[in-house]
NUKOLLO-220569 format. One line per field, with one value per residue (C-alpha): x, y, z; residue number from 1; residue in one letter. Coordinates in steps of 0.2 Angstrom, whole numbers, plus 5000, padded with zeros to 4 digits. Example, Ala and Ser with C-alpha at 12.3 -4.5 7.8 and 13.67 -1.06 7.14 Angstrom:
<nodes>
c1: 5062,5068 .
c2: 4978,4995 .
c3: 5039,5036 .
num: 1,2 .
residu: A,S .
</nodes>
This chain:
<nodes>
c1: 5792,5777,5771,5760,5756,5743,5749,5766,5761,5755,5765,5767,5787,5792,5781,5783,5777,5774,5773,5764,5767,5786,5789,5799,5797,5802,5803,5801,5813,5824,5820,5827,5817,5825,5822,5820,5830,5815,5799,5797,5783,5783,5769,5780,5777,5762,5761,5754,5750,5742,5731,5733,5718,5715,5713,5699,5681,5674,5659,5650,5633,5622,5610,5600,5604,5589,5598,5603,5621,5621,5613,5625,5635,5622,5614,5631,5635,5618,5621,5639,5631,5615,5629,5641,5630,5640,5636,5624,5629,5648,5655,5665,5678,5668,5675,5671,5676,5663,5667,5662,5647,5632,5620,5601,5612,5628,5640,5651,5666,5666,5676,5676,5690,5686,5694,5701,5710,5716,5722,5732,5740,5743,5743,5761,5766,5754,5763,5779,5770,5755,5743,5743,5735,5732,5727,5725,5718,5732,5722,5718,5735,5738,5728,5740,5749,5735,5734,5753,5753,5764,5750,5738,5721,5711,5716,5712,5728,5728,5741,5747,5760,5769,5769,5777,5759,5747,5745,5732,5726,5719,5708,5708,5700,5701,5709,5695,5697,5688,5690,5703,5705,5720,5726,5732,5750,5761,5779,5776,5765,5775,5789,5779,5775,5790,5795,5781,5783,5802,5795,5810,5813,5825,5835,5822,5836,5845,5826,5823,5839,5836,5819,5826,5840,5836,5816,5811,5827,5836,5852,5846,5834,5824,5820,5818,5805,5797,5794,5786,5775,5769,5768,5758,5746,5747,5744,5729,5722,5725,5717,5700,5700,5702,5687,5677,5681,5679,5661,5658,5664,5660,5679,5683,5701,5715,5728,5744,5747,5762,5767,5780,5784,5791,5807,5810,5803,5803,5813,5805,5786,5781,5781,5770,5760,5760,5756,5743,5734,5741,5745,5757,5767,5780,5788,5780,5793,5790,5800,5792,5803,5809,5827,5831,5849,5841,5843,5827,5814,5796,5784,5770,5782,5782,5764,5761,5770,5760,5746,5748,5753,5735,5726,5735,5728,5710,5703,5689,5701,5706,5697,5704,5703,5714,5706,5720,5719,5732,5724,5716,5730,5727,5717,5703,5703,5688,5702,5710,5697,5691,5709,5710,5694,5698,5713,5705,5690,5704,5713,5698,5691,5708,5710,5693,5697,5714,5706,5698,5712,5726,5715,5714,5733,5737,5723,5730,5747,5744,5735,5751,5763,5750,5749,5768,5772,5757,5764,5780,5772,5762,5776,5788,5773,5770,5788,5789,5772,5779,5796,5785,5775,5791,5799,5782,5781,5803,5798,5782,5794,5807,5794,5790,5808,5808,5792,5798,5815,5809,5797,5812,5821,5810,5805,5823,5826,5812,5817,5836,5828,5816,5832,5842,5831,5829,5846,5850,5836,5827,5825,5818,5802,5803,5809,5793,5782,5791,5788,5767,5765,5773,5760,5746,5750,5751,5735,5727,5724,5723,5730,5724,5728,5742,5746,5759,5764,5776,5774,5759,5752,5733,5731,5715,5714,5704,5701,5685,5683,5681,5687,5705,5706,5704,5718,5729,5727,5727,5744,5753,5749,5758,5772,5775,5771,5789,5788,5768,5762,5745,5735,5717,5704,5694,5679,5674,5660,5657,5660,5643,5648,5657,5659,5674,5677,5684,5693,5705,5717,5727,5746,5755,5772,5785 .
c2: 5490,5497,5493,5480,5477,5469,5458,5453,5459,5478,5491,5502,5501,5515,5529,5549,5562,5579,5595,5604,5621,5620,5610,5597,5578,5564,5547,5528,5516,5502,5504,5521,5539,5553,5570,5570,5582,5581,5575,5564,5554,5536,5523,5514,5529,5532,5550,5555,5574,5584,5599,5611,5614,5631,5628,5616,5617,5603,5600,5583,5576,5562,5551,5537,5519,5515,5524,5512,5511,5514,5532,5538,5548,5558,5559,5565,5578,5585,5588,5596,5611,5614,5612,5622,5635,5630,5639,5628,5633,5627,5610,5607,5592,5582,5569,5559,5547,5537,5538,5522,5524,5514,5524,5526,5536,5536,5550,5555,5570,5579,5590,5601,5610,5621,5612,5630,5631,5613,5616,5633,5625,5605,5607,5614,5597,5586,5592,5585,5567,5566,5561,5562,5546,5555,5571,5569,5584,5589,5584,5568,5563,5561,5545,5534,5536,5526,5514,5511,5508,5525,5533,5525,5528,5527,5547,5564,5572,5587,5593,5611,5609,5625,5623,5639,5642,5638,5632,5622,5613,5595,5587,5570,5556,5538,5536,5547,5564,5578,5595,5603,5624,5635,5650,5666,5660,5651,5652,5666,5675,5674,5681,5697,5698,5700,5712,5723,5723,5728,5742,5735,5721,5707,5694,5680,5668,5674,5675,5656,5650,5659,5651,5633,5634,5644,5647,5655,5651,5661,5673,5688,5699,5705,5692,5683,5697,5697,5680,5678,5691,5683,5664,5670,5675,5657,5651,5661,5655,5638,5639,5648,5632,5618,5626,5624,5609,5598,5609,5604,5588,5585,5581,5580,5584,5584,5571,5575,5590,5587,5604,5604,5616,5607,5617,5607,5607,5626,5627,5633,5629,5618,5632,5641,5626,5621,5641,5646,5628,5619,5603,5594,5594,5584,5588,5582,5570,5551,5536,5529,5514,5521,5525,5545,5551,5568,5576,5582,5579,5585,5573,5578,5570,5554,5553,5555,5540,5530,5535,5530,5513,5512,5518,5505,5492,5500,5515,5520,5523,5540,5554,5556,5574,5573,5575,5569,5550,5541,5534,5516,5501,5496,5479,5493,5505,5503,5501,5490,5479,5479,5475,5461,5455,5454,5445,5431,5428,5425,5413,5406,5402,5393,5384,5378,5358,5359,5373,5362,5349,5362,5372,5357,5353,5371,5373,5357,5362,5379,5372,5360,5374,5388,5373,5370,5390,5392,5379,5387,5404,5396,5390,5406,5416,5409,5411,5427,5427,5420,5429,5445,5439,5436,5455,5462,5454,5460,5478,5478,5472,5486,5498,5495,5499,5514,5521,5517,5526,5539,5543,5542,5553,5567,5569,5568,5583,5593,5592,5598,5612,5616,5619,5626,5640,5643,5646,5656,5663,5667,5688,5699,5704,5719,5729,5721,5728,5746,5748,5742,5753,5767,5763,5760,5780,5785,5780,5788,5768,5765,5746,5742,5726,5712,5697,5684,5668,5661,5670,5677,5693,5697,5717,5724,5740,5756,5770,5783,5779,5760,5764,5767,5749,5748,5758,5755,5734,5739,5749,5735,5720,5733,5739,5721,5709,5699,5701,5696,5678,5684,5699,5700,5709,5695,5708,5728,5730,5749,5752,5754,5763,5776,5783,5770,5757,5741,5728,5712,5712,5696,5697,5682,5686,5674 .
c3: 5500,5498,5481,5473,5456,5451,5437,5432,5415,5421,5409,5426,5428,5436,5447,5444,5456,5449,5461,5445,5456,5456,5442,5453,5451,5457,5448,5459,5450,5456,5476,5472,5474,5466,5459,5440,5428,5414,5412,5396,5388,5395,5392,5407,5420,5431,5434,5450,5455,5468,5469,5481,5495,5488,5474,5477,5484,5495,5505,5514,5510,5515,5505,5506,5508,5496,5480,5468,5466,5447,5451,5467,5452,5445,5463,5471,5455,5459,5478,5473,5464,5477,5493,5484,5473,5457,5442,5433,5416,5420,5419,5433,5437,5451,5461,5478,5491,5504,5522,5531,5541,5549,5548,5539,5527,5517,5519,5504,5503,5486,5481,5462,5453,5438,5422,5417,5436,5431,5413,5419,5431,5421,5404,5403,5409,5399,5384,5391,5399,5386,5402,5419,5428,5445,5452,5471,5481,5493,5512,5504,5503,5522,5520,5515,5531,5541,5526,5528,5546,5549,5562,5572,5565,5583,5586,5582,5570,5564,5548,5544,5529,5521,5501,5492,5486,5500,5519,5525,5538,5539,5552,5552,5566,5569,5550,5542,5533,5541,5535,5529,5523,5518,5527,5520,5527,5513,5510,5498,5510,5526,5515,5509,5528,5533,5519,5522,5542,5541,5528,5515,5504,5507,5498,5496,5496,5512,5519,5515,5522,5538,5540,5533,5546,5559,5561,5573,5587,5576,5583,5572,5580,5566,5562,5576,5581,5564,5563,5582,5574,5559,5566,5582,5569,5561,5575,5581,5564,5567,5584,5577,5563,5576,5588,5574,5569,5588,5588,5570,5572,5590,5595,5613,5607,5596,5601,5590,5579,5565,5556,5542,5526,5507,5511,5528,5545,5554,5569,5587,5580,5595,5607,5598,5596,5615,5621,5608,5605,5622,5608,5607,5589,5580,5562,5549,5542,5545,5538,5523,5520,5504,5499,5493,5491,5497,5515,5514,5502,5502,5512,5501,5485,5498,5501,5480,5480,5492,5486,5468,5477,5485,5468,5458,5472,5471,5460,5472,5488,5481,5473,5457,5448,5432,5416,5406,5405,5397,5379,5380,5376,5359,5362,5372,5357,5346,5330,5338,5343,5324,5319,5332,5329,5309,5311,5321,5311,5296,5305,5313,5295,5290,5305,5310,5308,5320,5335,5347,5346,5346,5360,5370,5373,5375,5388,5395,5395,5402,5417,5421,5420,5429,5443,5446,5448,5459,5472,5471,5475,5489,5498,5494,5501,5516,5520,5519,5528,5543,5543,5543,5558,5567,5562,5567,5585,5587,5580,5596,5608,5603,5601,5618,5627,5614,5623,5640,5636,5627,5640,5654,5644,5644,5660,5665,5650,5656,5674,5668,5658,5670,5684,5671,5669,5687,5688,5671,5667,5680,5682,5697,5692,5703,5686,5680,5695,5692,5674,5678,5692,5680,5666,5678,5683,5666,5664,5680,5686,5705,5712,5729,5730,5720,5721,5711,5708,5700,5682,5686,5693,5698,5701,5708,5698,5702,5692,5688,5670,5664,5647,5655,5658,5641,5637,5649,5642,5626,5628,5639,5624,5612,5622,5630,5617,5620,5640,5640,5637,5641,5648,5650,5663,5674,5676,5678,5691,5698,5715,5724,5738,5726,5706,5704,5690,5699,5687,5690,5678,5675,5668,5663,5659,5648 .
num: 1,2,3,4,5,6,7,8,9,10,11,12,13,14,15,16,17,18,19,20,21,22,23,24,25,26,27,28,29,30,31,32,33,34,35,36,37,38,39,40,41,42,43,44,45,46,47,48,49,50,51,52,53,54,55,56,57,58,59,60,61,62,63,64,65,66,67,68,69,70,71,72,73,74,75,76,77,78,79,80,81,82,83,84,85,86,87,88,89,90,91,92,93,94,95,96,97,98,99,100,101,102,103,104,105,106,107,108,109,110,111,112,113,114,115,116,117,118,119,120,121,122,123,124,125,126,127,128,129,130,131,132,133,134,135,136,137,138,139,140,141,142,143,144,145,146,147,148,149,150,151,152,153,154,155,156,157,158,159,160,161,162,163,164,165,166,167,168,169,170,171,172,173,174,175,176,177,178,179,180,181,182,183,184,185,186,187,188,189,190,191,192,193,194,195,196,197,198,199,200,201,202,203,204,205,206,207,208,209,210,211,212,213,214,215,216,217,218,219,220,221,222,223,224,225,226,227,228,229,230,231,232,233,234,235,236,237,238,239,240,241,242,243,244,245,246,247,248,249,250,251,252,253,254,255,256,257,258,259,260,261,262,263,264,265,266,267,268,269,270,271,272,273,274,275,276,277,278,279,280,281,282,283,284,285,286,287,288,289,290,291,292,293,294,295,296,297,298,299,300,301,302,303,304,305,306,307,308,309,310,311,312,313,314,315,316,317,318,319,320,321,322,323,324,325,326,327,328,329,330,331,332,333,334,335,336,337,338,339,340,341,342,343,344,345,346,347,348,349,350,351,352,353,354,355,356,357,358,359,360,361,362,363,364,365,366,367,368,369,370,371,372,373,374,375,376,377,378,379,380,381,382,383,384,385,386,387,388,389,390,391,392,393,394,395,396,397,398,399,400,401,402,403,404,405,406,407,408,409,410,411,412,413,414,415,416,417,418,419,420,421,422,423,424,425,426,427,428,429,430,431,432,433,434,435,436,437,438,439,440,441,442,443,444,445,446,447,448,449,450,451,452,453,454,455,456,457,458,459,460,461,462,463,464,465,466,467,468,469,470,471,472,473,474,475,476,477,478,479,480,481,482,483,484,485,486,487,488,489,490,491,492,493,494,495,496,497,498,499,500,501,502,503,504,505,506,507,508,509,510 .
residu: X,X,X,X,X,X,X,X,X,X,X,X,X,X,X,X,X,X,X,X,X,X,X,X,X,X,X,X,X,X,X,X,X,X,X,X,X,X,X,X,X,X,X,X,X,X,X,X,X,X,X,X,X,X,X,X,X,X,X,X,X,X,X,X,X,X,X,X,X,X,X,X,X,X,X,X,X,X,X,X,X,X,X,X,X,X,X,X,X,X,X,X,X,X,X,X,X,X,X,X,X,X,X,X,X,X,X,X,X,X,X,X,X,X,X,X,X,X,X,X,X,X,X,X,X,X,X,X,X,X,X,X,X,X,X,X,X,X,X,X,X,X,X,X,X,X,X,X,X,X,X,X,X,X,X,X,X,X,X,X,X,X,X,X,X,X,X,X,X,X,X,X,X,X,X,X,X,X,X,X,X,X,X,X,X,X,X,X,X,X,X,X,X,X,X,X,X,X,X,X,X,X,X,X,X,X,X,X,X,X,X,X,X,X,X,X,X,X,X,X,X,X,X,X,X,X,X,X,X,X,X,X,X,X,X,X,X,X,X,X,X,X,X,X,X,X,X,X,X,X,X,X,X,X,X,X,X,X,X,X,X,X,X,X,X,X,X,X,X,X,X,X,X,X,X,X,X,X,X,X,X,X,X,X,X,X,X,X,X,X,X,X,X,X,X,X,X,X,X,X,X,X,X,X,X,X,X,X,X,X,X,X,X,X,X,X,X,X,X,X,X,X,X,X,X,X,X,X,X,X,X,X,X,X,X,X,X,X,X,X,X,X,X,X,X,X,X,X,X,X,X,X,X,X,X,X,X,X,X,X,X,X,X,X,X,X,X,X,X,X,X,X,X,X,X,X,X,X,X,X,X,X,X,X,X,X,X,X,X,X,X,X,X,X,X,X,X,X,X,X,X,X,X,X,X,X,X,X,X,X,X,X,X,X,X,X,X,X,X,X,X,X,X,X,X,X,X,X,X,X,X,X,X,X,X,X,X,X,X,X,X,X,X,X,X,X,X,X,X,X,X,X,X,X,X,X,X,X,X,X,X,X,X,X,X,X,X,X,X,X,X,X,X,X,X,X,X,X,X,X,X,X,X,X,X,X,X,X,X,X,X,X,X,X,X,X,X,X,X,X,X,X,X,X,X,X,X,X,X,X .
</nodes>
């Protein structure tokens, strides 16, 4: 298991995690991660959160190595409102993370929520929890899958996660967080969508289970068509972020994509990822070694988990936005410590002459029994030490067979597929030709010349105006959308020898 507390004697017994957006949360207890009727105040919990990317603003800055350590704050606050604009007369929650460089000058990602944004959307809770010990901003929290060992952090990944309230996507390379940014495309949205292209509203909960089970390999047509509509546009979205970012970042490539939604993963996505963003994608839904009674849960719930295990291990490895602490244990409060420090001077005073005798055979005593249970621990741990090594060099060696079968496996499904749809699928594209030539003559557009192969057709087009290539492309993409991968025209150039336009169009059909 993941989790490491560091002391026996740490009040942190069981771990919450808290979708503040839909209410839901889940509670780490016993080995066991399950959803949670009601919140309740529980000195015992630690209550971990996220915020969602939207809601968030983020940027990167560098500074000197020369800075003294006890001033990067104040530096790094500074920066945030010049490289964002902030309003100086507001206070905003501000908080950072270093990224690990080598260079004349550290680099730091901040990111800033407005406390109001914050309050609105967590103070409901905190009256039912008191405090909330981390707020983790949402593309942060893929960083616990490096930590853990569950991705390899020597590629180029990129996120898109579907929350009822936002989508974004996350860059991250070699282990690092990027650059994330949400798109107008979240559960919510894609449901509106769909409503306003149908020109009707429909049962949001017949919606949802069609997307949960179906996606976009559903039977029904409409919405089958619909939602080929809508995810081509998240997809040219998509594609638009991640050019910017390998030109930002200077990326030669992304290497995996993972895409997933907190209802489940959407059915028939990686098409749409291989044909719009030529990457290859997985669900996002990895095994995180943790027991859930659940078919699905939400992988962002998981990944609040492993994060709270990594801030209980270090407080600097995460930014931490909350602004509601849990109070100070009663030794740390300034009462307390009065209290404390009262009661010891009294007893102090009345046993002066017995301290340094009774002090020295506790001391003593303590140190006899601390020594004993150290060498047990020693040798219990390097048991276990050596039992992990072992299970670590069986899970390589079965890694390995997975690969090579895995591998075999999809070649030999790809080469069934690919015969399959020879023989079923495969359709004279005559009627194809017909209904082009038709269009074309609508159009007063001239071929002289075509060619094809395989699914895709070059004509050499001919007319006396260049603007009806235009039209005629224009009218093809909209009339063809479902038949047509791709259409685009290669090049216009006027005919020298006469007043004709002369343009090689390019058809690519599905």
């Amino acid at each position: 298991m993941f989790l490491k507390k560091s002391s026996s004697e740490s009040p942190v017994k069981n771990i919450v995690t808290l979708n503040a957006y839909t209410g839901k949360s889940y509670a780490f207890k016993n080995d066991l991660f399950k959803p949670l009727d009601k919140l309740t105040y529980n000195t015992s919990n630690f209550i971990t959160s996220y915020v969602n990317n939207k809601d968030i603003i983020s940027t990167t800055v560098h500074i000197s190595r020369n800075i003294p350590e006890e001033d990067i704050g104040d530096i790094l606050d500074i920066k945030a409102y010049e490289e964002l604009g902030l309003d100086q007369a507001t206070s905003y929650t501000i908080s950072s993370i270093e990224v690990e460089t080598s260079g004349e000058e550290r680099e730091f990602h901040i990111f800033v929520a407005e406390p109001e944004s914050l309050d609105e959307i967590y103070l409901p809770l905190k009256e039912e929890t008191k405090y909330i010990d981390l707020i983790v901003p949402a593309p942060l929290l893929y960083k616990s899958l490096y930590k853990k060992e569950i991705l390899q952090d020597n590629q180029a990944h990129c996120f898109v996660y579907f929350t009822q309230n936002d989508a974004f996507v996350t860059v991250y390379n070699n282990g690092q967080y990027l650059y994330s940014k949400s798109i107008e495309f979240s559960l919510e949205q894609i449901y509106d969508k769909y409503c306003e292209s149908i020109g009707e509203k429909v049962d949001e909960k017949e919606f949802y289970t069609v997307l949960e089970s179906e996606g976009l390999k559903t039977t029904n047509s409409d919405y089958q068509q619909n939602f080929m509509k809508i995810f081509a546009e998240v997809f040219i979205t998509i594609n638009d972020i991640i050019i910017y970012v390998k030109r930002a970042f200077e990326l030669d490539s992304i290497d995996q994509m993972f895409i997933g939604s907190e209802k489940g993963p959407i059915i028939g996505l990686d098409d749409y990822s291989q044909n719009y963003l030529g990457l290859h994608s997985s669900d996002f839904n990895f095994n995180y070694n943790v027991t859930s009674e659940e078919w699905y849960t939400d992988q962002l719930q998981y990944l609040m988990l492993l994060s709270s295990f990594d801030y209980m291990e270090d407080e600097s490895s995460l930014v931490n936005l909350t602004t509601y602490p849990r109070p100070p244990s009663f030794v740390n409060r300034a009462s307390g410590q009065f209290i404390i420090s009262t009661a010891a001077a009294i007893t102090l005073s009345l046993a002066y002459p017995l301290v340094y005798l009774v002090g020295s055979y506790v001391n003593d005593a303590k140190i006899y029994a601390l020594t004993i249970e150290n060498n047990k621990l020693t040798a219990e741990s390097n048991k276990y030490k050596k039992i992990l090594s072992e299970k670590k060099s069986q899970i390589k060696v079965l890694d390995d067979k997975i690969k090579v079968l895995t591998d075999t496996y999809s070649g030999k499904t790809k080469t069934l597929t690919s015969i399959y749809d020879k023989k079923v699928n495969y359709r004279l594209k005559s009627g194809m030709f017909h209904t082009l030539a038709k269009e074309l003559d609508q159009f007063e557009v001239n071929v002289d010349q075509l060619k094809s192969e395989n699914d895709t057709v070059w004509l050499s087009l001919v007319s006396s105006d260049d603007r009806k290539f235009t039209e005629v492309i224009k009218y093809m993409s909209e009339t063809h959308f479902d038949e047509i991968i791709g259409i685009d025209i290669e090049r216009i150039q006027k005919d020298p020898a006469s007043s004709y336009y002369k343009g090689l169009l390019k058809v690519e059909l599905k």
